[in-house]
N, C-alpha and C positions, 0 to 999 in steps of 0.2 A: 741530560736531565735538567727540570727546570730546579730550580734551589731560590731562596729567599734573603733578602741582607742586602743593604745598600751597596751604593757605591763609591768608591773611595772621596770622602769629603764632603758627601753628604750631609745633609741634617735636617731635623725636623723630627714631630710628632704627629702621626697621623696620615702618613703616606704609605702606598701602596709601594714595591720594589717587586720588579719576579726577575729571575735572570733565565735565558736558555740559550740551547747550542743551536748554532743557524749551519747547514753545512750548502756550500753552492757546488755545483754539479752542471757539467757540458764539455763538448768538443774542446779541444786544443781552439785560442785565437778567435772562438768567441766575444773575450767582454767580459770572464769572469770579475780577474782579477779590476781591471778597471770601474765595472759597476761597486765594487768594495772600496776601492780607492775614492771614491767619488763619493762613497757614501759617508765610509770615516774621515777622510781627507778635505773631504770638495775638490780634490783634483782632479786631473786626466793628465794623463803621457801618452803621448802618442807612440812613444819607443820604448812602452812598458818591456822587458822581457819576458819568457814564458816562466809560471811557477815550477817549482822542482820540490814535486811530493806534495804537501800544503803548504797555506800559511794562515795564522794565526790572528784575526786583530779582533777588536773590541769597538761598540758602540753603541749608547745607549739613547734610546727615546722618550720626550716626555708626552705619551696619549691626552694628559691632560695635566694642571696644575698639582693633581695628589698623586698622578699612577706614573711610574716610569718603569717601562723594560728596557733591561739592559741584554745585548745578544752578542753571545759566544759566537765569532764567524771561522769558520773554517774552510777557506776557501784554497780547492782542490785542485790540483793539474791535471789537463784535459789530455794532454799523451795515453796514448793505449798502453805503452809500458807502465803508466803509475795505474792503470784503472783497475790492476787486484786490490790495491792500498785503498779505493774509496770505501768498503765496509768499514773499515778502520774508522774513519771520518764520520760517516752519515747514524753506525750505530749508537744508539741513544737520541740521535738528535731528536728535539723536537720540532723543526722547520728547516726546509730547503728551498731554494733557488735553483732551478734545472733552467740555465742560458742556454739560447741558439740565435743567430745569428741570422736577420731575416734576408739578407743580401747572397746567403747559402744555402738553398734547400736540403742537401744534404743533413745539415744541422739539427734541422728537426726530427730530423729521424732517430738522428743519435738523442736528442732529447727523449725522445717518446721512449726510447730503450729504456734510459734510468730513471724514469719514471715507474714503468712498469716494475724494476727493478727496485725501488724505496717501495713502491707498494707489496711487494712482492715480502721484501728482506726487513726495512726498517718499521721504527713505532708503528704500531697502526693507528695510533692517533696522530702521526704526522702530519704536519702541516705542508701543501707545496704548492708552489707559486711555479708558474712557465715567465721565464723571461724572453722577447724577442728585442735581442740587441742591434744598434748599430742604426738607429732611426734617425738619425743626423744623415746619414748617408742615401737612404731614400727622399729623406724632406728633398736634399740639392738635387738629385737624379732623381726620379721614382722609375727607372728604366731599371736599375740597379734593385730591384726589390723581386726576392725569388718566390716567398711564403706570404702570401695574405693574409690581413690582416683579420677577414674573415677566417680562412682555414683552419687558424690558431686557433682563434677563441671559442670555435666549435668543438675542436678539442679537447682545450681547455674542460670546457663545462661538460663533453661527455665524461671527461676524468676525472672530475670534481676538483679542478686546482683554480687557485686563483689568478689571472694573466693582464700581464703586462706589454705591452712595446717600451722600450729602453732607448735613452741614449749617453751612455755614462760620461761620454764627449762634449752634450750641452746641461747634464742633466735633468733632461727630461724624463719622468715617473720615476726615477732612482728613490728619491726619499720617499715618495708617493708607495713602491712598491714593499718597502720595508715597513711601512706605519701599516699597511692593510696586513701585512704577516702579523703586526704585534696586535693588532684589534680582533685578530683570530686565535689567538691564544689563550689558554685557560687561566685570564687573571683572577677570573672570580675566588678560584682556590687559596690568593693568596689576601689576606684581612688587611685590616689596616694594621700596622706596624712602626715599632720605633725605627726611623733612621739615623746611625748611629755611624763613626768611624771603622772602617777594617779592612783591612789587608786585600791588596789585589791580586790574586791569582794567578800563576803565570801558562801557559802552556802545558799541556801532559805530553805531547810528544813533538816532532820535528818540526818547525814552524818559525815564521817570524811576528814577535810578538810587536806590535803597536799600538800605544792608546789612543783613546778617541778623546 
C-alpha cells in the first residue's frame, strides 16, 4: 500500500513524500537480487548467493527537488520451492519488476507466467516493468543473446508494462528502470506536506532488512 510521511531525517516544508511496496519477481539466477543490490548499494557480486524466501531493502528517489518516492523492495527467490510464498510478497504491492534473463530464453517464459499471474491476482492498479537482465554479457558476446530485444518490447507493450534491458553488473537502465516506475505512480494523490522526523519501519515478515 502506498502510505505518506517522510523519511527518516528529512526535513522541510512543502515537499511531496509517498512511499510504496515494489515486489521483484523471476526465475532463480536471473539478476534479481543483484539489480536491487546495484540499486540500493551501487554494487555487484558476482558470487552473490541465491535468496531464501525474500529479502527486504529500502530506497528512495528524488523525481525532482519537492517529490521524493521512497520504495518498499521485496525482492523474491526464484526457486520453485519458495514460488507458493510470492502472493505473500506481491499482495498489496503497488509495483513490480518481472526479471529474465536475455542470455536464457527459457526465462522469458517464466517471466510472461507471473506476469499473467500479478495481473491475474495482484492490485489491478499495479504497476509492472519487464526487466531483461544480463546486457553486459551480450554487449562482450552478442552470440550469447537468446531473446531480442525486439521480441521483448513487443511484449512488453502488448501487456502494457513498461521494459527495460538491464545490466546490474555495469549498471546500465538499473536506476533508469526504477525512476520510470516512480514517474508512474500515483503522486498526484499525495499534496504537499510537512516533512518532519519518524521512525523507520522495519520488515513485516522474513527478510533482510537494509538501508539505502
Amino acid at each position: 500500500m502506498a502510505t505518506r510521511g517522510p523519511p527518516p531525517g528529512a526535513r522541510g516544508m512543502g515537499n511531496r513524500f509517498a512511499q510504496f511496496k515494489l515486489v521483484l519477481l523471476g526465475e532463480s539466477a536471473v539478476g534479481k537480487s543483484s539489480i536491487v543490490l546495484r540499486f540500493v548499494k551501487d554494487q555487484f557480486d558476482s558470487y552473490r548467493e541465491s535468496t531464501i524466501g525474500a529479502a527486504f531493502l529500502t530506497q528512495t528517489i528524488s523525481l525532482d527537488e519537492n517529490t521524493t518516492v521512497k520504495f518498499e523492495i521485496w525482492d523474491t527467490a526464484g526457486q520453485e520451492r519458495y514460488k507458493s510464498l510470492a502472493p505473500m510478497y506481491y499482495r498489496n504491492a503497488n509495483c513490480a519488476v518481472v526479471v529474465y534473463d536475455i542470455t536464457q530464453a527459457a526465462s522469458l517464459d517464466k517471466a510472461k507466467a507471473w506476469v499473467k499471474e500479478l495481473q491475474r491476482q495482484a492490485n489491478e492498479n499495479i504497476i509492472i516493468a519487464l526487466a531483461g537482465n544480463k546486457l553486459d554479457l551480450v554487449t562482450e558476446q552478442p552470440d550469447k543473446r537468446a531473446i531480442s530485444t525486439a521480441d521483448a518490447e513487443a511484449y512488453a507493450k502488448e501487456a502494457g508494462l513498461l521494459f527495460f534491458e538491464t545490466s546490474a553488473k555495469t549498471a546500465e537502465n538499473v536506476r533508469e528502470l526504477f525512476t520510470a516506475i516512480a514517474k508512474k505512480l500515483p503522486l498526484d494523490q499525495f499534496g504537499s506536506v510537512p516533512v518532519v522526523l519518524s521512525e523507520e519501519r522495519g520488515p513485516s515478515a522474513l527478510g533482510l532488512a537494509v538501508a539505502a
